[in-house]
MMTF fields as JSON, N, C-alpha, C and O atoms, coordinates in Angstrom:
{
  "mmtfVersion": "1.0.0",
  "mmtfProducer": "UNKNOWN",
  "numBonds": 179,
  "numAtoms": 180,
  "numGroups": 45,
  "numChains": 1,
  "numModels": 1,
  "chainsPerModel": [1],
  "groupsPerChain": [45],
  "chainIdList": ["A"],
  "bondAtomList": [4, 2, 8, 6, 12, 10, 16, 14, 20, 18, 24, 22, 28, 26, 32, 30, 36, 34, 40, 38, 44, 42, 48, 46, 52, 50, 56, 54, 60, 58, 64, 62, 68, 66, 72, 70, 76, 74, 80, 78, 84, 82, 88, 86, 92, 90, 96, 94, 100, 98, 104, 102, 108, 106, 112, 110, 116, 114, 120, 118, 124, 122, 128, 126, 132, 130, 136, 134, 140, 138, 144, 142, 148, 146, 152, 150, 156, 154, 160, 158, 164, 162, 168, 166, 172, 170, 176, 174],
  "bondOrderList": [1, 1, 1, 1, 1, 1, 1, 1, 1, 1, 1, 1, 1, 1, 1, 1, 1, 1, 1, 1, 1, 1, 1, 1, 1, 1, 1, 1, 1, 1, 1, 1, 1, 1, 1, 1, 1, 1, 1, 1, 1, 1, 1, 1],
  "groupList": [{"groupName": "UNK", "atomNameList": ["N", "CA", "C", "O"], "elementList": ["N", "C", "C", "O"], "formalChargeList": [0, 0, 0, 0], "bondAtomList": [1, 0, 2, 1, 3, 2], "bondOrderList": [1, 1, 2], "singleLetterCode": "X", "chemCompType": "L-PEPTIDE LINKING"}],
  "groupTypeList": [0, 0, 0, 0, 0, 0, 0, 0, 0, 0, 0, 0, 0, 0, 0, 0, 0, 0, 0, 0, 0, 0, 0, 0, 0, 0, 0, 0, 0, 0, 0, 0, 0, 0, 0, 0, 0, 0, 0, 0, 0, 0, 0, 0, 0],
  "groupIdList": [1, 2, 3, 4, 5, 6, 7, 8, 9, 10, 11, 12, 13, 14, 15, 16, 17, 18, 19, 20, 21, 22, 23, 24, 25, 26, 27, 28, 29, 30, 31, 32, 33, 34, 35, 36, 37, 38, 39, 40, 41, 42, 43, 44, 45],
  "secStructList": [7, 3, 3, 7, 7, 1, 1, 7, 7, 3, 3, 7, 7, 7, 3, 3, 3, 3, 3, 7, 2, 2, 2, 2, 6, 6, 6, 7, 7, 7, 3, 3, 3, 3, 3, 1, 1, 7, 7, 2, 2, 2, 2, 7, 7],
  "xCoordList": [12.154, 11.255, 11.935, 12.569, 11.881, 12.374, 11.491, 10.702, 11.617, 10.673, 10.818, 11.524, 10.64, 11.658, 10.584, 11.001, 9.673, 9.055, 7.805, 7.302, 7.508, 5.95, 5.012, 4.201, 4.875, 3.661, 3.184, 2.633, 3.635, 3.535, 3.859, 3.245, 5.181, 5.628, 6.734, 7.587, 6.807, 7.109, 8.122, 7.562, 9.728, 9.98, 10.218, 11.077, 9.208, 9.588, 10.008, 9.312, 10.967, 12.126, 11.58, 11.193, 11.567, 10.598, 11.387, 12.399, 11.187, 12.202, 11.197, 10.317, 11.497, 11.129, 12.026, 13.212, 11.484, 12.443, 11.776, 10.57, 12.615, 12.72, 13.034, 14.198, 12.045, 12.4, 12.434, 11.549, 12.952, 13.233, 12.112, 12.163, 10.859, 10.154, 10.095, 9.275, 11.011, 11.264, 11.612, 10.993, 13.079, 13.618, 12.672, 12.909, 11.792, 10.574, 9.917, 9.704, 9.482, 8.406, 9.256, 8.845, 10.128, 11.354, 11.627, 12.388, 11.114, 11.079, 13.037, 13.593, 13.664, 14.863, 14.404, 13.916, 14.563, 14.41, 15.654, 16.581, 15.757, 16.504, 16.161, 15.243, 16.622, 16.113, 17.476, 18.503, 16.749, 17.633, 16.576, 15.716, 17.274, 16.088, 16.606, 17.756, 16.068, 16.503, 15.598, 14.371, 16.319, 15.213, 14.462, 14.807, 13.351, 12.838, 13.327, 13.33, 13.707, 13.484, 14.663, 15.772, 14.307, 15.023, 15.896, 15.552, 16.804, 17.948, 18.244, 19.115, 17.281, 17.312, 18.887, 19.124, 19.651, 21.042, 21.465, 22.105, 21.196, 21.217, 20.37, 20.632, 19.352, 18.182, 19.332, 19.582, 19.897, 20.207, 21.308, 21.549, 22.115, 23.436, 22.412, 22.842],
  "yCoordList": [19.908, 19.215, 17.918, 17.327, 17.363, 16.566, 15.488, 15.928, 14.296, 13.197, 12.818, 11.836, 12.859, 12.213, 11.096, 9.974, 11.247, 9.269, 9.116, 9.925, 7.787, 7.615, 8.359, 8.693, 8.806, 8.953, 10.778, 11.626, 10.76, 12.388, 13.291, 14.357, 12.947, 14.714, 14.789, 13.902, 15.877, 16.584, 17.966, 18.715, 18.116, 19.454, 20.108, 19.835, 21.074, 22.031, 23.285, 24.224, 23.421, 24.214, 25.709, 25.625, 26.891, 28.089, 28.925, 28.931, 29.82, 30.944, 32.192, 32.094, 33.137, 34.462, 35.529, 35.666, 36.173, 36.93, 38.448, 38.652, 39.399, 40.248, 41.739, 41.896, 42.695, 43.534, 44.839, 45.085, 45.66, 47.143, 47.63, 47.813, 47.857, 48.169, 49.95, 50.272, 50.574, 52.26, 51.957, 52.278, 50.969, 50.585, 49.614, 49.506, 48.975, 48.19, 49.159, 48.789, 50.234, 50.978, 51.679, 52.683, 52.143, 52.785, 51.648, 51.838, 50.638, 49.271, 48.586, 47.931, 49.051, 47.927, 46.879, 47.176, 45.394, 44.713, 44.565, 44.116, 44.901, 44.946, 44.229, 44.813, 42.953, 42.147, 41.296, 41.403, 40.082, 39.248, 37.639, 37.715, 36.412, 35.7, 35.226, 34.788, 35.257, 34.615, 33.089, 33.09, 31.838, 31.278, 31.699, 32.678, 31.008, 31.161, 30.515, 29.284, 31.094, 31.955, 33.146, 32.779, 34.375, 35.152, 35.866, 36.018, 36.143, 36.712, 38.257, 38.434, 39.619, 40.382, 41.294, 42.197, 40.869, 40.838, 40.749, 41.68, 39.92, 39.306, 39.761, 39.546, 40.388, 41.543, 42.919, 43.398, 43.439, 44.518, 45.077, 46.276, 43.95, 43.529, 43.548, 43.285],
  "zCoordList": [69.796, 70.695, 71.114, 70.24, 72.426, 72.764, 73.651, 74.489, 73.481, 74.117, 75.117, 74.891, 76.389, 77.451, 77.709, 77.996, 77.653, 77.896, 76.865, 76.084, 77.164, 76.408, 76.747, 75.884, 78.055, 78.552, 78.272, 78.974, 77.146, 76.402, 77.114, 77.156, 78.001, 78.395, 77.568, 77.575, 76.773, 76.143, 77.004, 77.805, 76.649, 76.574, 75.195, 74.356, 75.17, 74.083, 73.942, 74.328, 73.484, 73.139, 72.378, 71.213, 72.987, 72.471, 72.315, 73.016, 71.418, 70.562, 70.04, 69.185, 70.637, 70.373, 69.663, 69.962, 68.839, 67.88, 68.42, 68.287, 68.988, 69.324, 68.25, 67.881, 67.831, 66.878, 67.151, 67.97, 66.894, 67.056, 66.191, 64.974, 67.172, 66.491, 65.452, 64.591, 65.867, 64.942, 64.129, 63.115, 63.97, 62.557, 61.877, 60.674, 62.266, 61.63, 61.016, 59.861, 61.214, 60.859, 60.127, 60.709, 59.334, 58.742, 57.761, 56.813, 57.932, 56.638, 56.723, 55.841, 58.099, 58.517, 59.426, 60.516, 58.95, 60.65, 61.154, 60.479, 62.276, 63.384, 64.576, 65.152, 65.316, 66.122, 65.927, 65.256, 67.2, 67.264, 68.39, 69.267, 67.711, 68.305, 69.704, 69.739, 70.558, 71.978, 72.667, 72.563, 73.355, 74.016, 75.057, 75.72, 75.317, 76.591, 77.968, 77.967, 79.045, 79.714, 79.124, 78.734, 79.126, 78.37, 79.622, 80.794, 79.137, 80.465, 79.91, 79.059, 80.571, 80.055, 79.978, 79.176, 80.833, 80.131, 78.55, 78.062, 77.973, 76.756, 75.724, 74.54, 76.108, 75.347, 75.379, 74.273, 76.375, 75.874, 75.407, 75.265, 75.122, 74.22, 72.908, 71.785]
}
């Protein structure tokens, strides 16, 4: 999280963890965490 003035604006920094949900249910996690805005390039690597 980062402060850029007093007047409470705020950028905050968001992270989603992405899981293979078959190998989840098979009891492997398999995923990987990406930020937001997500570049679905980078999802399917």
């Amino acid at each position: 999280m980062y402060i850029i003035n007093k007047r409470e604006c705020l950028i905050v920094e968001m992270k989603v963890y992405i899981v293979n949900l078959g190998k989840y249910n098979e009891g492997e996690s398999v995923g990987a965490w990406f930020n937001l805005p997500i570049n679905l390039d980078d999802v399917r690597e």
